[in-house]
N, C-alpha and C positions, 0 to 999 in steps of 0.2 A: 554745460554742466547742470543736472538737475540741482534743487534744492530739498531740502525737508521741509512738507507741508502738515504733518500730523504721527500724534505719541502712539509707538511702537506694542504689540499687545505681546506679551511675553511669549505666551504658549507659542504662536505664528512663530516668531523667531526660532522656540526651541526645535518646535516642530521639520521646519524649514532645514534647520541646519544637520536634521538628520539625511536630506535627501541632495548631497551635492553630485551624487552620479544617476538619481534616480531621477525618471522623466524627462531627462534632458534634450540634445540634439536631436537623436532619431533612435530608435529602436526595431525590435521584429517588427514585421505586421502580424494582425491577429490569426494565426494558421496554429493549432496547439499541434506538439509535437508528441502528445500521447494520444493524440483521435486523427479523426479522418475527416474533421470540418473548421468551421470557424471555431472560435473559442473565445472568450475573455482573458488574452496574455497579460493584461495590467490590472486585471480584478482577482477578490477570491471565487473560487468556486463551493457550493453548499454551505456550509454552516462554518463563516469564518473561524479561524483561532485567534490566539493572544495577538499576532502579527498577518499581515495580509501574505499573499501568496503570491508566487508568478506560476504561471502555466511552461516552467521552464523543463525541460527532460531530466527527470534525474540522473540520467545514464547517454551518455553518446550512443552507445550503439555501434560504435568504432571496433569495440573490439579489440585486440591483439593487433595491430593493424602487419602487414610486411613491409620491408626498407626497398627502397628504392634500389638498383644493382646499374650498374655503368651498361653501357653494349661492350660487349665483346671486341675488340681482346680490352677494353679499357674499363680502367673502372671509375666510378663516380668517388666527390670527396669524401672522408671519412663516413662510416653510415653510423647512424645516430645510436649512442650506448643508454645503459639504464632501463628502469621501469618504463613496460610500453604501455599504450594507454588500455585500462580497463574498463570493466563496464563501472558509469558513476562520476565519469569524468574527474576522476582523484590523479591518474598514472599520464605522468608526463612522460613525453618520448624520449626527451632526453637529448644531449649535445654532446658532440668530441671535439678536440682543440688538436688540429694538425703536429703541435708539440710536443704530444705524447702520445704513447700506445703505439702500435702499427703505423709505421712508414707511410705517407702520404701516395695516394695511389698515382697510377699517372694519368694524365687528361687524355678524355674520351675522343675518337678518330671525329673531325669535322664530316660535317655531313655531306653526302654527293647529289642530294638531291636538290636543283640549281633553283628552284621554285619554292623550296623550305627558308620562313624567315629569317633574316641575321641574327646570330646570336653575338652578344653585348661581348665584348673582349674580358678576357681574364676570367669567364662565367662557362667556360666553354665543357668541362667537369658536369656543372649543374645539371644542363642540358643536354648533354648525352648519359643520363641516367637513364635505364628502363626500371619501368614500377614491374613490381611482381604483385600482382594482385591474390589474394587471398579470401575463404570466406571468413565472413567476421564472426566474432563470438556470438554475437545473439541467432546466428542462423538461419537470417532471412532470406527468403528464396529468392534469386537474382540478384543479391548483392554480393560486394567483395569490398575488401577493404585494404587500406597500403600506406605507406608513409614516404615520403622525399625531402631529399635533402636540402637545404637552403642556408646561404651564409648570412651566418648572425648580424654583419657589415659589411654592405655589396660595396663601403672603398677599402675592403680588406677579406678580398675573398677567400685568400689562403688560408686566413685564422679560422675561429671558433663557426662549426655549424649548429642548426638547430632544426627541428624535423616539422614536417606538416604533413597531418595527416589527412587521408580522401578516403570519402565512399561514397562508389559508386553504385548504381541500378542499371541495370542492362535492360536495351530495348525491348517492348514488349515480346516482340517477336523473334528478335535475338538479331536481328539486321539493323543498325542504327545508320539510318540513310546519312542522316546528317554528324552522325562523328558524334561530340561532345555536348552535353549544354553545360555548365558552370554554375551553381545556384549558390545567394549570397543572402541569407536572411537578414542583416543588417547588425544594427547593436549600435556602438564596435561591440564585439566581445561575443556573439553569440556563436553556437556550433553549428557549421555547417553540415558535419554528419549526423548529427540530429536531424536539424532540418530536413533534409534530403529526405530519410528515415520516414516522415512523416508526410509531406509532401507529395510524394511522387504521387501519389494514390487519387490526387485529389485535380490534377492535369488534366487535359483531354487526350482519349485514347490515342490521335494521332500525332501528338507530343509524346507520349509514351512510348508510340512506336519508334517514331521518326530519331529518338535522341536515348544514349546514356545519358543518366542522369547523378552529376559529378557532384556529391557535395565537399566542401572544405572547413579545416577550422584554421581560421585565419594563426599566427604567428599570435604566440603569448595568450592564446585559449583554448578549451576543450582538450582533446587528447591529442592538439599539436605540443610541442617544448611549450610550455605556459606560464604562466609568473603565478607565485605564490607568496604572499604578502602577510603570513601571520606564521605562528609558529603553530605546530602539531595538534596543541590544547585547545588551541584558538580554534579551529577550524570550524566550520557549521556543523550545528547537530551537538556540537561539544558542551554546551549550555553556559561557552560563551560569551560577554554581551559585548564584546569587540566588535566593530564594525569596520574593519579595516576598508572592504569595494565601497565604503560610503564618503571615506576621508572625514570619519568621526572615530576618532581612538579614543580611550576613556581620558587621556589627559586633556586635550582639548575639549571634550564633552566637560569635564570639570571647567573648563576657561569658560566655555560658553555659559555655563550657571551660573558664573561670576559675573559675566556680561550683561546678564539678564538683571542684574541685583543693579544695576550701573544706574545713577540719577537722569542723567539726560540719555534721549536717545542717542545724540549721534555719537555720544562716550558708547552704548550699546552698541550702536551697529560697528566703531570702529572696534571694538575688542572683538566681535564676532568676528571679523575679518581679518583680525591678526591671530585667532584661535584658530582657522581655517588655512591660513600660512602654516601654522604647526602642523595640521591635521597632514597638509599635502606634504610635509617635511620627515614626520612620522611614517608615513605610508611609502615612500621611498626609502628608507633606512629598511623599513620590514622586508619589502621586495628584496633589496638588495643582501639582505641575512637571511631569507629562505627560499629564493630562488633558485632552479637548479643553474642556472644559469643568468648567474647576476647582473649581468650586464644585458640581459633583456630590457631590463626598463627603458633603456635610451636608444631601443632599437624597435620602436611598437609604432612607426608610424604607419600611416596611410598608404603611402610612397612605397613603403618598405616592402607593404603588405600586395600592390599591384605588381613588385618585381617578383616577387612569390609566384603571383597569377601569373605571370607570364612563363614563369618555369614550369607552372602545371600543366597548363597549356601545352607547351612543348614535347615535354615528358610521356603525357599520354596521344600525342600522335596529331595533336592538331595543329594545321597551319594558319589558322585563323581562332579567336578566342570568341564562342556562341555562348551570352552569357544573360542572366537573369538576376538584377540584384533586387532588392527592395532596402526602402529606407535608408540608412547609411552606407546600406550595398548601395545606392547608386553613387555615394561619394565616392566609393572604390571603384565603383566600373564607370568615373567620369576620371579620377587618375590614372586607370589602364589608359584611356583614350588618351589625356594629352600627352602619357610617356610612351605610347607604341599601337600608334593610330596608324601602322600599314596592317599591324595583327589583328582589328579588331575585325567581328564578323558579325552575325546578326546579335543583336544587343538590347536588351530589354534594360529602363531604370522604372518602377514601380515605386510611386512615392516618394517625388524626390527630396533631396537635401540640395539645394541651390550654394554650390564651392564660389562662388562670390564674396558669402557674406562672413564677418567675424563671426569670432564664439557672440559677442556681446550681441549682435545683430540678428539673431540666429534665435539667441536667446529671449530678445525683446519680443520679435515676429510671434515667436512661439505663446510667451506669456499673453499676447493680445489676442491671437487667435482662442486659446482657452479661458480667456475671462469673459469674452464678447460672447461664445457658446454657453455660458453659465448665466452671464446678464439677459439673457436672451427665456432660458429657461426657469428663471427668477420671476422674469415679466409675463410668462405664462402662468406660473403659480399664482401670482397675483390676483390674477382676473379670475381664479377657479373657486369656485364655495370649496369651503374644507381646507384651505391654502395656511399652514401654522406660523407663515411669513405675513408682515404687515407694511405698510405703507407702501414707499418709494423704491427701489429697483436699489439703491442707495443703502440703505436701509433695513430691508430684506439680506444683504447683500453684511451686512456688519450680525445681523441676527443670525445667521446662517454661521458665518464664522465662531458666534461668542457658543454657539451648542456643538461645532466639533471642538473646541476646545475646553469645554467641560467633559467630553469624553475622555480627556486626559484624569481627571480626578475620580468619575465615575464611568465606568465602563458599561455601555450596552448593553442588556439582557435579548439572549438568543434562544427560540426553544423551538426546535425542528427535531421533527422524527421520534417526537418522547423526549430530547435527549435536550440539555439545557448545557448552553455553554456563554461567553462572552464575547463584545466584538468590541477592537481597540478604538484607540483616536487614527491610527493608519489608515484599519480597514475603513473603516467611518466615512474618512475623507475619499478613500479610493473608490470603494463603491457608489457615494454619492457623486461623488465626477465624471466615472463611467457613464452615470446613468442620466447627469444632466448633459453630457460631451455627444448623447446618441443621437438616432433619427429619434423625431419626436412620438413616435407611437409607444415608448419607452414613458414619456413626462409624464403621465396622470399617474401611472401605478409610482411613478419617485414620489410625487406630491403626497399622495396615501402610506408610502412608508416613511415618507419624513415626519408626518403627521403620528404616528405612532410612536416614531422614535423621540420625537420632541416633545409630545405631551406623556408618555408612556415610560420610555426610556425602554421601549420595547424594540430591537432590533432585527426580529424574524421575519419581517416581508421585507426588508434592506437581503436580508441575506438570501431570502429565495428567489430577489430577483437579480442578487449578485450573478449567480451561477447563468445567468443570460444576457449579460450587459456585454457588447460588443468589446473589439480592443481599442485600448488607447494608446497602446505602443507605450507604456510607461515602463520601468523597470522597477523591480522591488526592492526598495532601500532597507527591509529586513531579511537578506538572504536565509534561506535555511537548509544550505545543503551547499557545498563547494563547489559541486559544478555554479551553483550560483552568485559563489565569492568572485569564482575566476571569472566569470563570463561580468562581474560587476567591476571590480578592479580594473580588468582592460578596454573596456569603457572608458574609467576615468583615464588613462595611461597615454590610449590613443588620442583621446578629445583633446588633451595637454600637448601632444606630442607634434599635432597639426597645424598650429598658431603658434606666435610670439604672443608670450602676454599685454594687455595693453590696461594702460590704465597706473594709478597707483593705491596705496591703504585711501588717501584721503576720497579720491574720487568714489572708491568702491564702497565704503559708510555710507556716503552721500544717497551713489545709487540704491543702496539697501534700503533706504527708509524709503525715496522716491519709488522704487517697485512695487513696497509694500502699499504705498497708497494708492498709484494707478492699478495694480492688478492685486486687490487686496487678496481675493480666493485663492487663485491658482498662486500666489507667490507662499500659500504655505509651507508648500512643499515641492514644487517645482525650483524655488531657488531663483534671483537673479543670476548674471554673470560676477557682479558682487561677490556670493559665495567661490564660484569655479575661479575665475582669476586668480585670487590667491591661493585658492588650492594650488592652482599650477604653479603658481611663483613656487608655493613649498616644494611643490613635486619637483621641479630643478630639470626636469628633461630639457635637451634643447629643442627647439622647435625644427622641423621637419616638413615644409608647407609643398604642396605637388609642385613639380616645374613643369614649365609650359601655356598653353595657350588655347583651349579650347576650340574656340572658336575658327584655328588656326591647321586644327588638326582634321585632315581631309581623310574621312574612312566613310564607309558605306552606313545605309542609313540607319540610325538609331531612334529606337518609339520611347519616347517618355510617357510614363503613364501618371496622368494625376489626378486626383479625389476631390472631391468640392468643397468637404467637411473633413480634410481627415484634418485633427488634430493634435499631431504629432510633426508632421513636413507638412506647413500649412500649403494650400494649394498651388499660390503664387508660387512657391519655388519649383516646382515641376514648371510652370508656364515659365520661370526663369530658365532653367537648365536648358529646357530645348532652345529659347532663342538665344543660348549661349555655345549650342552645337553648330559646328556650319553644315550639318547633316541632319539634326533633329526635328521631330515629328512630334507633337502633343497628340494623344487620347487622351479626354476630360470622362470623367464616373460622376458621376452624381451617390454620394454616397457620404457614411458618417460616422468612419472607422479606416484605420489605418491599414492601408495596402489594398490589393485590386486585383490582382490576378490569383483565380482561386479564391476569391472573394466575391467575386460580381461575375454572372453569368454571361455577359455581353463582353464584359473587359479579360474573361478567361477565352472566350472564343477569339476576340480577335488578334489577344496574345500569341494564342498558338497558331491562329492563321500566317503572323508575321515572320515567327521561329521556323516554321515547318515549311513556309513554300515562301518566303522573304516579299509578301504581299501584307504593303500597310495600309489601318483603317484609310476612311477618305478623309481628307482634310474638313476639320474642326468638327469631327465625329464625335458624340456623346453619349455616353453610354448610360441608362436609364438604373436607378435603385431598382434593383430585385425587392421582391414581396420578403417580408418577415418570413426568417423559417418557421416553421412550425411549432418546434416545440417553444421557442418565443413568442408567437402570437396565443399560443394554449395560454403559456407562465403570464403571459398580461389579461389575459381575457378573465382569470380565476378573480 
């Protein structure tokens, strides 16, 4: 058990306890889903606002999607009623409950094809549904879009279903040698038909040819049946200041003020930690009063979400599942593997999450990696003339903290393009994180706008070189748009849903001060497991952890792909993962942002060499940082 070694600085805490789903486990890599290159997903881009931004799609791009239909002569379970999804990611697909409406159809004819995988007993409806593909509303050429059935509780398949929806890209040349790929941006929570969306474009041509290209929105986000956690008013854009995906609702934001006023710290940290029980407590009462489907909350796991995959799989024609996840997608396409490791087929994890570890462990890994990145680029300011940091690394490191937390009182002055605006204590911290988290051709121009910022209180080279700071894989604990509720909510919902809690109030005060002082920076707002713990205890789902055995599970070979710097799945857990396959294969990047294929020029070629003709790199192959694009070595060179 740690102890409490030194007094709590208020802002930190309040700051902190706004981001209990932000930056946590894993997120996207950086791939923005409104362009056709890298992008900074956990930065703002141009002239911050009052709150930072994510590079998240305002719109799926899904469309209208169409419902899945049984084969002939049978048909599939009830097909999914209500608003289908829009553009905007607002329109759930919606669920039927075998109880009502139209007579339960009857189960679809088993299949004759002696070589097609087992399908699971009692599931046998699911999978024989045919998707009827459709073009989507945005009208992009070569897509189609659709929706399939899935039961809301695979030990009660009869009951209540919920829908998920796909789009897909058809081969470039319209012959997709290889059938399927599957792509899984990561999160939890994020939309795969975004993804997909923005993505394809960015593959190498003979991926493109060689594969449709499948994207999904997991169970409980995007314009699959999705949870919705606040009421109509509440929503983003509404003006708000609910923060329901953050597991900050305005009463325990009240407790925590209170907390803050507390004489001793660990009185502090333990009322934060029982404000946080509220918060996760709150936030399931919301779910379950406006969701369409209330009983989603305790059906959001991980588990849940690879029996999904495997009906997708099925559904559209494959007898093996060729898949691509990144970040927390490789959590997911590491639970396909140990529930249905005869299905798996060529398999990509990009930035892994190592299933080993707790939340707590997961959590710690992470906060060490991004302090030691920050202490690193502290100890380069130092030694630079013009450095507005002083002394010790130590030091530097409490200075740096006391000026974003005056950004709370007094906000940044911005003035780009003519136009003068302000940058928060969020954006403050975000962009300055980005910018120490990067390769370092990024640190001289951070030194030069900290330097302005902290003597100035002028925040316009922070902000123009926001718009070029790689990603962190962070998520925005100030959503501003509901596709960004949802996609933050189910985040927190899944990460609860994966683990038993462990710990209790007493341990988790303790740990909160103990975080604060070993990783003072990044635990601003990154959070220990302190915070999430009892979030989860509030949340009340039960836990849902994969079954099985990796290591145990004999499928054909799987490449893990991992970064050297990412700062999100620190490296080690990719080197974890594969030697936790008894089929895995590491690729190492040298690199200083989260995710790699379509990232790195070396690591996207040998990606598609793998997918496309099932040829992996050569053992303990490394793949070299690419040169700074362009218009980021101009943005640092001015």
């Amino acid at each position: 058990m740690r102890s409490p070694t030194s007094p709590m600085r208020r802002a930190t805490y309040a700051l902190a306890a706004l981001a209990v789903s932000a930056s946590l486990a894993a997120c996207e890599p950086g791939l923005d889903p409104q362009s056709a290159g890298p992008s900074p997903t956990g930065s703002p881009t141009s002239a911050p606002s009052a709150a930072p931004s994510q590079a998240q799609d305002d719109s799926t791009a899904s469309g209208a999607p169409a419902t899945a239909t049984a084969a002939a002569p049978s048909a599939p379970p009830p097909a999914p009623t209500g608003p289908t999804g829009g553009t905007g990611g607002t329109g759930g697909t919606g669920a039927t409950h075998t109880g009502g409406g139209a007579p339960p159809p009857p189960p679809a004819e088993p299949t004759s094809d002696p070589t097609a995988p087992a399908v699971p007993a009692g599931l046998e409806s699911f999978y024989g549904q045919q998707v009827s593909w459709e073009a989507c509303a945005d009208g992009a050429a070569g897509a189609q879009c659709a929706t399939v059935s899935v039961p809301l509780d695979y030990d009660d398949p009869t009951g209540t279903t919920i829908s998920i929806a796909l789009r897909r890209h058809s081969a470039s040349d319209g012959q997709p040698e290889n059938g399927a790929l599957f792509l899984n941006p990561g999160g939890p929570g994020e939309s795969g038909t975004a993804f997909v969306a923005a993505a394809a474009s960015q593959y190498t041509p003979e991926m493109l040819a060689a594969y449709d290209l499948i994207g999904f929105d997991p169970r409980g986000t995007g314009d699959s049946t999705h949870l919705t956690c606040w009421a109509p008013d509440e929503a983003a854009g509404s003006g708000s200041t609910g923060s329901a995906a953050t597991g900050t609702e305005e009463a325990p934001l009240a407790e925590q003020e209170e907390a803050a006023a507390a004489e001793d710290e660990l009185s502090q940290a333990a009322a934060l930690v029982e404000a946080q029980v509220a918060a996760g407590s709150a936030q399931a009462a919301a779910c379950r009063q406006y969701s369409e489907v209330p009983e989603l909350i305790d059906h959001m796991s991980t588990a849940e979400a690879a029996r999904d995959l495997d009906i997708l799989r099925a559904v559209v024609g494959e007898p093996e599942l060729d898949y691509l996840g990144y970040s927390y997608g490789t959590e997911l396409g590491a639970a396909y593997i140990a529930l249905f490791p005869d299905n798996v087929g060529r398999t990509v994890l990009d930035s892994a999450v190592d299933p080993s570890l707790s939340r707590d462990e997961s959590r710690e890994a992470q906060m060490a990696t991004r302090e030691g990145r920050v202490r690193q680029y502290l100890e380069f300011c130092l030694t630079q003339e013009g450095c507005p940091l002083t002394g010790t690394v130590e030091e530097a490191t409490s200075q740096l903290i006391d000026f974003v937390n005056s950004v709370a009182e007094q906000p940044l002055t911005v003035t780009l393009d003519d136009q003068t605006s302000q940058m928060d204590i969020q954006t403050v911290y975000t962009v300055i994180t980005n910018l120490a988290l990067a390769r370092e051709e990024y640190w001289p121009s951070l030194t030069m706008a900290l330097t302005a910022a902290m003597t100035q209180r002028d925040a316009s080279e922070l902000a123009r070189l926001a718009a070029q700071a790689p990603s962190t894989g962070q998520l925005d604990p100030s959503p501003d748009t509901e596709a960004a509720l949802v996609s933050n909510v189910a985040y927190s919902v899944v990460t609860c849903s994966d683990d038993p809690v462990q710990g209790d109030a007493a341990a988790w005060a303790e740990d909160l001060i103990a975080d604060n002082e070993a990783y003072p920076f990044t635990a601003m707002t990154i959070g220990s497991s302190s915070f999430l713990e009892p979030f989860c205890q509030g949340l009340g789902v039960a836990a849902s952890p994969v079954p099985g055995d990796l290591s145990r599970a004999k499928t054909e070979p799987v490449l893990v792909v991992g970064v050297t710097g990412d700062p999100q799945t620190p490296y080690a857990w990719s080197q974890s993962l594969a030697s936790q396959l008894r089929n895995g294969h590491l690729l190492t990047v040298t690199n200083y942002q989260h995710g790699a294929t379509a990232l790195n020029s070396c690591a996207t070629a040998a990606v598609s060499e793998f997918l496309v003709t099932g040829t992996l790199p050569a053992d303990d192959q490394t793949c070299p940082i690419d040169p700074l694009p362009q218009a980021a070595a101009e943005a640092l060179a001015q």
